[in-house]
C-alpha positions in Angstrom: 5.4 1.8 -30.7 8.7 0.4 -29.4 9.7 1.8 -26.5 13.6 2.6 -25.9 16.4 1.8 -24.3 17.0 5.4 -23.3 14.0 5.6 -21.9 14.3 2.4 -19.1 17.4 4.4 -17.6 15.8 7.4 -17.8 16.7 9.5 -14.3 15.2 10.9 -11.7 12.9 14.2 -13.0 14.5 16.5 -10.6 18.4 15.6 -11.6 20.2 18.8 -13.3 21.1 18.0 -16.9 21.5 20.7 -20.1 18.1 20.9 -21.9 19.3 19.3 -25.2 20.6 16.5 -23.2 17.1 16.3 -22.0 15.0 16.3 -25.2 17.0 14.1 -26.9 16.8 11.6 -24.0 13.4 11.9 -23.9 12.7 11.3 -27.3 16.1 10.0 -29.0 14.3 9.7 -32.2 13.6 13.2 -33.3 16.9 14.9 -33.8 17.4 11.9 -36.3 14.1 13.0 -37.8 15.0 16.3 -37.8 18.1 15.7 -40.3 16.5 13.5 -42.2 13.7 15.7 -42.9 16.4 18.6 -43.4 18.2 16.0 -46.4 14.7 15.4 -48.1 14.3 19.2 -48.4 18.0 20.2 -49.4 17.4 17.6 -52.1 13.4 18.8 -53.2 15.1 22.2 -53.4 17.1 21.3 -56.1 14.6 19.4 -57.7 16.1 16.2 -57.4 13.9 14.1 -55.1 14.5 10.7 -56.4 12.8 7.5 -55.3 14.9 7.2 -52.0 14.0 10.5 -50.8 10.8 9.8 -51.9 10.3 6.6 -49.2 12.9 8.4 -47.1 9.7 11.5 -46.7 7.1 8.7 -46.6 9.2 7.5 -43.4 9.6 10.4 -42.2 5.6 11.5 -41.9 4.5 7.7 -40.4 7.5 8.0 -37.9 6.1 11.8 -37.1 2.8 10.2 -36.0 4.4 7.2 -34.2 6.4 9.5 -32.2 3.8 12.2 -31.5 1.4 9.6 -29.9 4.6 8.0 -27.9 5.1 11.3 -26.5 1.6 12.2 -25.7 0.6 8.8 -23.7 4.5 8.5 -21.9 3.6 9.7 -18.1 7.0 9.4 -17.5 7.5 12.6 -19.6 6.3 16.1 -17.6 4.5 18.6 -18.9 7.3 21.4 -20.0 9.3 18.4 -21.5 6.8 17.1 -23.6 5.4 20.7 -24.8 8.9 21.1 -26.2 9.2 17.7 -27.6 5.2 18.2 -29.6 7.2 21.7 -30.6 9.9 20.2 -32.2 7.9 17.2 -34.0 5.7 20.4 -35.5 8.7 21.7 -36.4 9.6 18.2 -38.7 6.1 18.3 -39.7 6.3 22.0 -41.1 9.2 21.3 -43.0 7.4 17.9 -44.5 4.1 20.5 -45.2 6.5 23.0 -47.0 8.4 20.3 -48.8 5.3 18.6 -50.3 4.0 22.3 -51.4 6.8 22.8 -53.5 6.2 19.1 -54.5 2.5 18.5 -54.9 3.3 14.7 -56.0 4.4 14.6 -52.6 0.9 15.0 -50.6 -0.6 11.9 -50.9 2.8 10.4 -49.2 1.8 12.8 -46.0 -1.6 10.3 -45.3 0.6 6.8 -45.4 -0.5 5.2 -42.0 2.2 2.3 -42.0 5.6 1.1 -43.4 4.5 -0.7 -46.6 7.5 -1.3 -48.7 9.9 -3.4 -47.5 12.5 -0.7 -48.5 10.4 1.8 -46.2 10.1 -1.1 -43.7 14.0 -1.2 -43.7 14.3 2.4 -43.4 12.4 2.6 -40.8 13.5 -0.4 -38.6 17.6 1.1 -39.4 16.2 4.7 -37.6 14.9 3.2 -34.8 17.7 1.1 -34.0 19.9 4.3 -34.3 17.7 5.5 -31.8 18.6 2.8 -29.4 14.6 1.4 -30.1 14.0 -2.2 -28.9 12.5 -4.1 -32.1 10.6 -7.3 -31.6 11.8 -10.3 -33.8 9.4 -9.4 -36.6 10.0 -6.1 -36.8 14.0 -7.1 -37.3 13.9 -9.5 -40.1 12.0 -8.3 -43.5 11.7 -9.9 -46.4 11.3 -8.4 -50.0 7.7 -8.4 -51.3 6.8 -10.7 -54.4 7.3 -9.1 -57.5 4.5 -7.2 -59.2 3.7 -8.5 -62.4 5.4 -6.9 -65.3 3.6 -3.6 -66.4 3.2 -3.5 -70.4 5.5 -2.2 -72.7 2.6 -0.2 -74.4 0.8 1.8 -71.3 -3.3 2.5 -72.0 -2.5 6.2 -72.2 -0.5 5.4 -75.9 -2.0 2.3 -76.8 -4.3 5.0 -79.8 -0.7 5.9 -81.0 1.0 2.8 -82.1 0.9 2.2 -85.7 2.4 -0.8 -87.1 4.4 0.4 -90.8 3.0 -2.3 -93.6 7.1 -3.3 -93.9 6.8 -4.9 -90.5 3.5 -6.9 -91.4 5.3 -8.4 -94.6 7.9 -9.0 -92.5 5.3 -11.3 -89.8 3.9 -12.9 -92.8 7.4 -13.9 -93.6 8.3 -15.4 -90.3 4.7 -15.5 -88.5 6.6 -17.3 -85.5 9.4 -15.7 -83.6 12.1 -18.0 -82.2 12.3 -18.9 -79.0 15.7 -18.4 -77.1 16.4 -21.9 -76.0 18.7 -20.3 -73.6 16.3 -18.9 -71.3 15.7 -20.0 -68.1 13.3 -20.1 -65.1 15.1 -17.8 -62.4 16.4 -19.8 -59.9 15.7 -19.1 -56.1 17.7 -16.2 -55.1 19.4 -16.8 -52.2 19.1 -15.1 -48.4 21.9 -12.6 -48.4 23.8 -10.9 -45.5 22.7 -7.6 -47.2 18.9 -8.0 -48.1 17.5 -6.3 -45.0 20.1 -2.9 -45.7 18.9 -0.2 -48.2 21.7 0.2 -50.4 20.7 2.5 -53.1 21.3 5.6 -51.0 25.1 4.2 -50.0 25.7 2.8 -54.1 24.8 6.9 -55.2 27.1 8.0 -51.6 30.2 5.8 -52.9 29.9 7.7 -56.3 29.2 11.2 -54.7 32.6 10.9 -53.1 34.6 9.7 -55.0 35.6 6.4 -52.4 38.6 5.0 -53.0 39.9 7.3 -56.1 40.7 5.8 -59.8 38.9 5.8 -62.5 35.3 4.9 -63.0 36.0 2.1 -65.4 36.1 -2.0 -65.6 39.3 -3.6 -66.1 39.3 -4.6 -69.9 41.0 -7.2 -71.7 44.2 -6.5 -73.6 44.2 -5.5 -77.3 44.3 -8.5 -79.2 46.9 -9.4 -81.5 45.4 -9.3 -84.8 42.3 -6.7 -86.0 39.9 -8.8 -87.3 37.0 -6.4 -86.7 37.9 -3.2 -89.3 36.4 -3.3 -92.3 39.2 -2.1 -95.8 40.4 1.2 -95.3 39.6 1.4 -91.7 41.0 0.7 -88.2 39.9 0.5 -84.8 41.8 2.2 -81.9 43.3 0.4 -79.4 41.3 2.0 -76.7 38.4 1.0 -79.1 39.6 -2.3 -79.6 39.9 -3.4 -75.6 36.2 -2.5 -75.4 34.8 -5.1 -78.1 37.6 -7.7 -76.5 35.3 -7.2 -73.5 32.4 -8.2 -75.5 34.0 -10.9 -77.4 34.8 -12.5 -73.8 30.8 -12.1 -72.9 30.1 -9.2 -71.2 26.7 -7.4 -72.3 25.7 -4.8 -70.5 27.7 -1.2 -70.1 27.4 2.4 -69.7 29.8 3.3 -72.1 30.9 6.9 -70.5 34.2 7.8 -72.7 34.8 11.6 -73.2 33.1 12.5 -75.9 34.7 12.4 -79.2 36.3 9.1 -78.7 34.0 7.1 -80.7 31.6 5.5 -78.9 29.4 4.9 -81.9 31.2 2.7 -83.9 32.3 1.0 -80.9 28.5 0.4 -80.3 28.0 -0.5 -84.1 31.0 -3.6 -84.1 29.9 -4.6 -80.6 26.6 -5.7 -81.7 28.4 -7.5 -84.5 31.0 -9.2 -82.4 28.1 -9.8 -79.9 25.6 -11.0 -83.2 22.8 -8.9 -81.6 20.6 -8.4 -84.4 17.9 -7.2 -84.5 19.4 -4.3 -82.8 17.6 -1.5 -82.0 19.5 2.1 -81.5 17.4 4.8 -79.7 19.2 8.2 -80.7 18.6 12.0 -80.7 17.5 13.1 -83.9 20.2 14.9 -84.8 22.5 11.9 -85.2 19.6 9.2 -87.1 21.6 9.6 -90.4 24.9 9.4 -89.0 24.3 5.8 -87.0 23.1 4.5 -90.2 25.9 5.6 -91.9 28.1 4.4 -88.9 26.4 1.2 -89.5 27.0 0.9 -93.4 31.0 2.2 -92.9 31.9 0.0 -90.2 29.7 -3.2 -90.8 29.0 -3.4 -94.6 27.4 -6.4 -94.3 24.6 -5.1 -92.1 21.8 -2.9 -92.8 20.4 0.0 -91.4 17.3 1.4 -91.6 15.8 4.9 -90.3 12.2 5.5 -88.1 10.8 8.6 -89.7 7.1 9.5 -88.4 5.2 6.4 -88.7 8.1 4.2 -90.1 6.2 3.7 -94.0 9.6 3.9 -95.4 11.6 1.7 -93.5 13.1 -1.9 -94.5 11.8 -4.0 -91.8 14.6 -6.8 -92.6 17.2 -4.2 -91.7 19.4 -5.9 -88.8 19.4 -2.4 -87.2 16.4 0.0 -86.4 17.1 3.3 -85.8 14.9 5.6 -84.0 14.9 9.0 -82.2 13.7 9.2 -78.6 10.3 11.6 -79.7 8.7 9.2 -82.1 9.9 5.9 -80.6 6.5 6.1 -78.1 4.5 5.1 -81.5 6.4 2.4 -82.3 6.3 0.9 -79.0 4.3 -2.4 -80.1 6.0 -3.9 -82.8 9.6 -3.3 -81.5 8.4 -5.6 -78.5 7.6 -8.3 -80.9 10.4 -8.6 -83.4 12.6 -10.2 -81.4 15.3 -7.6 -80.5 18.5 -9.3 -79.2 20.3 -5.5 -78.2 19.5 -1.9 -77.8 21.6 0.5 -77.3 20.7 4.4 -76.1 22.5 7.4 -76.9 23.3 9.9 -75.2 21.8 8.3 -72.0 21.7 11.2 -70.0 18.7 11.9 -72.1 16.5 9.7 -70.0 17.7 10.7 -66.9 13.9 12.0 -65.4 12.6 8.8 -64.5 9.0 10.9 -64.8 9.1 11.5 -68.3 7.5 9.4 -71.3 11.0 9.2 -73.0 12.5 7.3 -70.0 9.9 5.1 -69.4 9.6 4.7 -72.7 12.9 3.7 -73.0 13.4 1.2 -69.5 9.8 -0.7 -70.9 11.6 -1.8 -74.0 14.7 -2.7 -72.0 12.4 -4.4 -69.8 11.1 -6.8 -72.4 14.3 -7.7 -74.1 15.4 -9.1 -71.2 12.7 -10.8 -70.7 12.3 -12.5 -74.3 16.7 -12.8 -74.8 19.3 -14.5 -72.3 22.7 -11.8 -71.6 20.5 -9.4 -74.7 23.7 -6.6 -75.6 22.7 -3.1 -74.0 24.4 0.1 -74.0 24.0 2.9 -72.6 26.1 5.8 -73.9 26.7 9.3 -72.8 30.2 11.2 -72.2 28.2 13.0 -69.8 26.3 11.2 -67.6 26.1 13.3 -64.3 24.6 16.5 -65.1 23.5 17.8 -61.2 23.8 15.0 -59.4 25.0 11.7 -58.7 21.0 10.1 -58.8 21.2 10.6 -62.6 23.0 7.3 -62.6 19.3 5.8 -61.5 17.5 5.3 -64.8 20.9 4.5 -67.0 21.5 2.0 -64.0 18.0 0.0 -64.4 18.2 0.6 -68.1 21.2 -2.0 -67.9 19.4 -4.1 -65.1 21.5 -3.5 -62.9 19.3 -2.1 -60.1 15.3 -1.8 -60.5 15.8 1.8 -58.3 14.4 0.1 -55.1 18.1 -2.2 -54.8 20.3 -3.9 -56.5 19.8 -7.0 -59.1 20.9 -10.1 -58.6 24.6 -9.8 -59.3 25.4 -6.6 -58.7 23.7 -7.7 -55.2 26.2 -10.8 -55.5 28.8 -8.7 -55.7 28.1 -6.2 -52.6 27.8 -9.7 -50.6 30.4 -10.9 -51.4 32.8 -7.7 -50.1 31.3 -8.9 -46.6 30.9 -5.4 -45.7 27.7 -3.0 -44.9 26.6 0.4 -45.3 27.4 0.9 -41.5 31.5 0.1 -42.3 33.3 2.5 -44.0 35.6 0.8 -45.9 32.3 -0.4 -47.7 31.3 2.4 -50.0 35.1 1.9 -52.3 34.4 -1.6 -52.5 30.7 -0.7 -53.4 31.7 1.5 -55.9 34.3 -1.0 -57.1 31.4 -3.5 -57.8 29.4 -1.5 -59.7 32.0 0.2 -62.2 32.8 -4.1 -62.6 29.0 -4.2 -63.8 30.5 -2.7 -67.3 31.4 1.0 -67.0 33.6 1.8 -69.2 35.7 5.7 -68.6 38.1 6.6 -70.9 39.5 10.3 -70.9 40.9 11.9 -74.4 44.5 12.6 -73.2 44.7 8.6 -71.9 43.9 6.9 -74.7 44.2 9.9 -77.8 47.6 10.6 -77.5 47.7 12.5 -80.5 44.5 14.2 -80.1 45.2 18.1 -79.7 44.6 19.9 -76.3 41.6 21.7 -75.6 41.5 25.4 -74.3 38.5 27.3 -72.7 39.2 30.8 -73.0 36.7 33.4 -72.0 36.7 36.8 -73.7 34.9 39.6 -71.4 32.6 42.0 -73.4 31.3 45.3 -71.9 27.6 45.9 -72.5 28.0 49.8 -72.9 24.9 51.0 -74.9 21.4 51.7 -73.2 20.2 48.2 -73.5 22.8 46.9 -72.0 22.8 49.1 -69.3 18.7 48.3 -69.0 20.0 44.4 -68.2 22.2 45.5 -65.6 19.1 47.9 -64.0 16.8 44.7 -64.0 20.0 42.6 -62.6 20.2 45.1 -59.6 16.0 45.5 -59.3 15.7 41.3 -59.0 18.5 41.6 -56.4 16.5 44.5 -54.6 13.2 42.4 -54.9 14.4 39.1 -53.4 16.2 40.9 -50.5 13.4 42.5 -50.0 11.7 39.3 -49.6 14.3 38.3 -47.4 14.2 40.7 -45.2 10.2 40.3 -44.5 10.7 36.4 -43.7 13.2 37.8 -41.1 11.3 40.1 -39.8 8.5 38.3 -39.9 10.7 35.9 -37.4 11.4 39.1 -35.7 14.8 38.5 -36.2 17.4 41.6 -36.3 19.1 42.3 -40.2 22.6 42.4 -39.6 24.9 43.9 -42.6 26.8 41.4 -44.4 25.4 38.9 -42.4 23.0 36.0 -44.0 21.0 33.0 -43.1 21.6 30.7 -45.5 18.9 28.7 -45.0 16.5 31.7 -46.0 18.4 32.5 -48.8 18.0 29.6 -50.6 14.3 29.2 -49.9 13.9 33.2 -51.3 15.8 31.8 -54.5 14.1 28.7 -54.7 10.8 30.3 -54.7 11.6 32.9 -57.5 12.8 30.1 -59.6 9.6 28.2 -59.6 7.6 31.6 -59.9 10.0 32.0 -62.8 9.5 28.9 -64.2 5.6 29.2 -63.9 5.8 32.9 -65.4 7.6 31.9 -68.6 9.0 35.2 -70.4 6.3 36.8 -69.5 8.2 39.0 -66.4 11.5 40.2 -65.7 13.0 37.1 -64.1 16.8 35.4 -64.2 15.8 33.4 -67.5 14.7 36.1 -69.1 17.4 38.1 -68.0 20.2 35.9 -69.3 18.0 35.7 -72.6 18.6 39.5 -72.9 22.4 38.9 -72.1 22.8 36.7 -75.2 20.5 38.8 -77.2 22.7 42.2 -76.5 25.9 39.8 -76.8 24.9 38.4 -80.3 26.4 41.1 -82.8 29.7 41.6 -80.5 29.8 37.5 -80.5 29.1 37.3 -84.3 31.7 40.3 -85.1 34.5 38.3 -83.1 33.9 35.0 -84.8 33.8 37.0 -88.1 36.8 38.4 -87.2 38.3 34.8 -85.8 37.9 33.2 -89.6 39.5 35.2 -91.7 42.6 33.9 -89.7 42.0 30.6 -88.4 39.5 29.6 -91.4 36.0 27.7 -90.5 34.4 28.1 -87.2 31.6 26.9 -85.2 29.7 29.4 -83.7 26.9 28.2 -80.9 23.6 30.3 -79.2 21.4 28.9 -77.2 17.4 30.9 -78.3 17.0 31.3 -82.4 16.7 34.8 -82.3 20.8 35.3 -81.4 21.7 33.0 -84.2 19.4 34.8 -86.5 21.4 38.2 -85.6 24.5 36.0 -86.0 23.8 34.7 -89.5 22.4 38.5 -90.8 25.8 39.8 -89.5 28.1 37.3 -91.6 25.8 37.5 -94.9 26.5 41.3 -94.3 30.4 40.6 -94.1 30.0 38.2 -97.4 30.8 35.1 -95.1 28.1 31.9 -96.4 27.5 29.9 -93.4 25.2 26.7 -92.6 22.6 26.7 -89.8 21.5 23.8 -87.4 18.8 23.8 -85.8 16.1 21.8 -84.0 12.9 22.6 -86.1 15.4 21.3 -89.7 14.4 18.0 -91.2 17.0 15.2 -90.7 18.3 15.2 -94.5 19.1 18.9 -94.1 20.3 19.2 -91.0 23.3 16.1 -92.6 23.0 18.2 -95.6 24.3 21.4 -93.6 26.9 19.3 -91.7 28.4 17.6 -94.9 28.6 20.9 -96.4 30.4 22.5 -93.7 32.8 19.5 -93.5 33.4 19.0 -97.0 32.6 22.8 -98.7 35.7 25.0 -98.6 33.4 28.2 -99.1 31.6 27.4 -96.1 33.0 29.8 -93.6 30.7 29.6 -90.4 28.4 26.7 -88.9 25.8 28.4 -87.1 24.8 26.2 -84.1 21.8 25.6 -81.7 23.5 24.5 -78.3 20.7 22.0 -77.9 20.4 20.7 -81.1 23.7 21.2 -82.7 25.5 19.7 -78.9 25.5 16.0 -79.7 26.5 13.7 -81.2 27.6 15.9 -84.8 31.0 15.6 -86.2 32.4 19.0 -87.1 36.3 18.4 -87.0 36.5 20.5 -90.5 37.1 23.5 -87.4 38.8 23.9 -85.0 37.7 26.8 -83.1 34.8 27.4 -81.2 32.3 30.6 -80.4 30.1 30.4 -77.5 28.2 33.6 -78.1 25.7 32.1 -75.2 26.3 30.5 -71.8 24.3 27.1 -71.5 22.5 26.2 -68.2 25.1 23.2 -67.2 28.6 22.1 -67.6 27.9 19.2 -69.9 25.8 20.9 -72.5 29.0 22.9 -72.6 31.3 20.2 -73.1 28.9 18.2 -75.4 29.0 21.7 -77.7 32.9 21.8 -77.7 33.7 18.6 -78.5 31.7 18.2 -81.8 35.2 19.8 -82.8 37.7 18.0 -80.0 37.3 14.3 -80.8 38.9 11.8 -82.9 39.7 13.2 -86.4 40.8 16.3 -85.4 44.5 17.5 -86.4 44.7 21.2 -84.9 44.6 22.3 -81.3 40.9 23.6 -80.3 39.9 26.7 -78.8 36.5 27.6 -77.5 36.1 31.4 -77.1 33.5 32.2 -74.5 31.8 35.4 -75.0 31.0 36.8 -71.7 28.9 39.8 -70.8 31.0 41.8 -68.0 29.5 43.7 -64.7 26.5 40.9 -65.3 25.1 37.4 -63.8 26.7 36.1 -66.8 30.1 36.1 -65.4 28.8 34.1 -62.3 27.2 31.9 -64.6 31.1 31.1 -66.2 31.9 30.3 -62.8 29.2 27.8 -61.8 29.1 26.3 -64.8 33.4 25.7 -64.2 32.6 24.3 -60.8 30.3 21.5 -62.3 32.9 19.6 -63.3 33.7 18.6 -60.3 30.9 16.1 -59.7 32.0 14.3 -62.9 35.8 14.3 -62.0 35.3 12.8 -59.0 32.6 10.2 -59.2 33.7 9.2 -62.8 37.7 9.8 -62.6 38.3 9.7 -59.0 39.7 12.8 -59.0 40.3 14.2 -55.3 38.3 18.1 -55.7 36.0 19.5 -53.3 32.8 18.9 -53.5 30.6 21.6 -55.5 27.4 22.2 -54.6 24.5 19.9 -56.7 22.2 22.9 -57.0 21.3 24.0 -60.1 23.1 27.1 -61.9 20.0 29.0 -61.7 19.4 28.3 -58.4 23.3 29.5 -57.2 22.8 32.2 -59.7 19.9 33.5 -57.7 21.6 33.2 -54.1 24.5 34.8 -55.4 22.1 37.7 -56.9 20.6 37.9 -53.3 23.8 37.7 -51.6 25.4 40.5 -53.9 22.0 42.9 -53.1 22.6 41.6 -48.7 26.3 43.0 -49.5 27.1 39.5 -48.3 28.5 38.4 -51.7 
């Protein structure tokens, strides 16, 4: 173990000094531990432990050891001093102990003996030197490790599921060989770079997080051209539209595409693999919207053809020039996409494959992977209006869907480009520049009210209900029984510390870990117990008639609306109460078939005896056009700020002629009003990593997480 400099000027034993002073001279390295390890929890508490914090807890538990036996063999330390110091290193450990509980994934981290990465290497060299450690030579300089070899695009676990449709076997038998891309070429040697030894995935998500340097999240674009030679008869393309495929034209191919919703982002996708001539092109999409890209496809490039994944694909045209397919069957058709020779892919809605753990996202990043690999600058696109949903780290998977990082560092150029600022992590004028060079990778940010002038403005307006009859008063009992239960648990972990309960005093820090614990218990119990999702279920359920009586109410004078719930049974009271007013509505839902969910959504758009579209938040919240309305019902509160603005702007986005209005229903004297107010504060993460906008910084818990502390505060009279 290194030893430090601290330690050669250590004083005399018997010199006076303040204890803290002491410790931390003794053993420099610990209090950096100690906030480290406090980071890796905050983060695992909101269930966002992402790759980085991942190696950053790896550190963490080999450095631990390294500094336990340093303490134990230094004779230079007495007895009282190193007692405390063993104390304090238990103290990191317990936390490590606690944080891999709530995290069993994280265990096997806990028995790592040595550095192995070179990103843990780095990590670990950077907190040592902050410690004032001397490093030999070898320990200074690392180098990255070779790459693995690239991991199949089928893994074993669904090789039994691919099928291959009999269209795409005519189609081998009419091409048997599949052209190579003459363009391709060996990587070249990647050159040492100032920055190779930093880790620079933590600082990229930092420069984001706050926002550095302000402005917009978006590349500089070319001008709009002169002529439009991209619309098809009848049609034209926006200018705000029309800047985007310049940038394609000139040779750009990757982007997250991040425009407000409602600005068109799918016919922008549709042209740019036309202007770009990537076809085959492959469009991974939520179901909802499978029929709308193909008919996206067939208004704005006749000439192309579209062609639909259902099931096992036996009625698709496997000459189509675009395949469209939602993210829950694409896992079957993993095989023969990797072999047709896609030249683009684009994925919508991108914030879908945000959990780098699940099947979708891999999925998703192993076709990615493969493209590149078989087609020099292939077009991808990533496209979400929302792509930050808790926190900044949700960037990670849309970021290495584009290759721009592989989640360990950088690529090549976006590495290029963080060189070639000739700044580090350690400068602060860094993290703008940083920021600077990533939004130049191709992220494109567009707000409504920049570039749709005429678009209508948008209103949130939240309508309070009173709950007033004995079931609603039975929510509010259970409300004030979960905020007796965990302040009762709160008190015992105090007392248990043998601290003193104060009135209107709380540790924070025990707070959150009472609420994080009942939300996993929650989680685990289903709706099985009274708990805060089964709670807010209630709250919609005893909302649903006053919700549906209001919207009933709202369309005999403002004419169609949309009216969106979150569980089945609300929208079921909902549509009962309008057939018993005489209103005929149309329902979308997750559990329709694709035809009739387009069925229900032409017929609302185009039917003038339609009154009501009855909506699922989560399948009704992307990617459907419903412009024929322009009011909004919200009979249910979702669980984050974007599902929210996803559902309101199926009616706010291009197309639409009449101011909107979303009416919130919202259960007074309940957690549902909190929930309003989280939910409000969310934006904040968007506004300022996307728009630069200069608001505080909201917390990056989740809503049922602050819901719960703000329960237990209320119960602590603390609220």
């Amino acid at each position: 173990m290194p030893t430090t400099a601290s330690t050669a000027q250590r004083t005399a034993p018997n010199r006076r000094r303040t204890s803290s002073a002491r410790r931390d001279e003794d053993a420099p390295l610990i209090p950096i531990l100690a906030r480290k390890v406090r980071e890796v929890e905050a983060k695992a508490q909101r269930g966002k432990l992402g790759p980085t914090n991942r190696v950053k807890f790896q550190v963490i538990a080999f450095l631990v050891r390294e500094e336990r036996a340093r303490v134990r063999s230094d004779a230079t330390v007495d007895l009282a001093a190193r007692t405390e110091l063993l104390k304090r290193l238990d103290g990191v450990a317990t936390i490590l102990a606690k944080t891999a509980a709530r995290d069993t994934s994280l265990i096997h981290l806990l028995e790592v003996d040595q550095a192995t990465s070179p990103v843990a290497r780095r990590m670990r060299r950077d907190w040592l030197i902050e410690s004032g450690a001397e490093l030999a030579p070898d320990e200074l300089i690392i180098t990255d490790a070779a790459p693995a070899p690239a991991a199949p695009v089928v893994p074993p676990a669904l090789a039994d599921r691919q099928v291959v449709p009999p269209q795409i076997e005519a189609r081998r038998e009419a091409n048997p060989f599949l052209a190579p891309d003459l363009t391709l070429r060996a990587p070249a040697a990647t050159p040492r770079r100032r920055l190779d030894g930093w880790e620079l995935m933590q600082p990229l998500y930092k420069a984001f997080e706050s926002g550095a340097g302000g402005g917009s999240a978006s590349m500089e674009l070319p001008p709009v051209p002169e002529f439009d030679r991209l619309s098809p008869k009848g049609l034209e393309v926006m200018p705000h539209q029309s800047r985007f495929l310049e940038a394609v034209r000139a040779g750009h191919r990757s982007f997250l595409l991040a425009d407000e919703p409602g600005l068109g982002k799918t016919a922008e996708s549709v042209l740019a693999a036309s202007v770009a001539n990537a076809y085959p092109l492959l469009a991974v999409v939520p179901n909802v919207v499978k029929m709308n890209w193909a008919r996206e496809v067939a208004r704005w490039t006749p000439q192309r053809k579209a062609t639909v994944i259902h099931g096992d694909g036996e009625t698709i045209d496997a000459f189509a020039d675009v395949f469209v397919v939602n993210y829950e069957v694409l896992d079957r058709h993993l095989s023969w996409l990797s072999s047709i020779g896609l030249k683009g892919m684009v994925v919508d809605e991108a914030h879908f494959i945000k959990n780098l753990g699940s099947q979708r996202s891999q999925n998703v990043l192993a076709l990615a992977s493969r493209i590149r690999e078989q087609v020099r600058d292939p077009l991808l696109l990533a496209l979400t209006g929302t792509p930050l949903i808790n926190d900044v780290e949700d960037f990670d998977a849309i970021w290495r869907f584009l290759g721009w990082t592989n989640g360990e560092k950088p690529g090549p150029e976006l590495m290029a480009k963080l060189d070639a600022t000739g700044l580090t992590p350690a400068d602060k004028a860094f993290y703008p520049e940083a920021r600077d060079a990533v939004i130049s990778m191709g992220i494109v940010r567009r707000k409504k009210k920049d570039v749709a002038h005429d678009l209508p403005d948008k209103l949130i307006a939240d309508l309070p209900v009173e709950l007033d009859d004995e079931f609603g008063r039975s929510i509010q009992r259970a409300e004030r029984e979960l905020g007796q239960r965990l302040a009762a648990k709160y008190r015992s972990i105090l007392e248990a510390r043998g601290d003193r309960v104060r009135i209107g005093e709380v540790d924070e820090d025990i707070v959150r870990l009472v609420a994080q614990a009942e939300l996993e218990e929650s989680k685990a119990a289903g709706t099985g117990a009274d708990n805060v999702f089964t709670m807010v279920r209630r709250i919609g359920q005893a909302k649903a008639l006053l919700a549906a009586d209001y919207a009933a109410q709202l369309q005999r004078s403002v004419g169609k609306v949309v009216f969106f719930a979150k569980h089945i049974d609300v929208m079921d009271a909902a549509e009962a109460h309008f057939a018993s007013v005489g209103l005929r509505t149309v329902s979308i839902r997750g559990d329709q078939t694709t035809p009739a969910r387009q069925q229900a959504i032409d017929a609302f758009d185009n039917d003038p005896g339609v009154a009501i579209a009855v909506c699922s938040l989560t399948a009704a919240g992307v990617g459907v056009n419903m412009q024929a309305a322009s009011n909004v019902v919200l009979a249910e509160l979702s669980w984050t700020a974007a599902e929210q603005t996803q559902a309101i702007d199926r009616v706010h986005r291009i197309g639409q002629d009449e101011p909107v209005t979303a009416w919130r229903i919202i259960a007074a004297h309940t957690i549902d009003t909190k929930i309003a107010e989280l939910i409000d504060a969310k934006q904040g993460l968007a506004q300022r990593a996307l728009d630069g906008v200069a608001v505080d910084p909201a917390s990056s818990d989740s809503v049922q997480l602050s819901a719960l502390m703000h329960l237990l505060r209320e119960a602590l009279g603390a609220a």
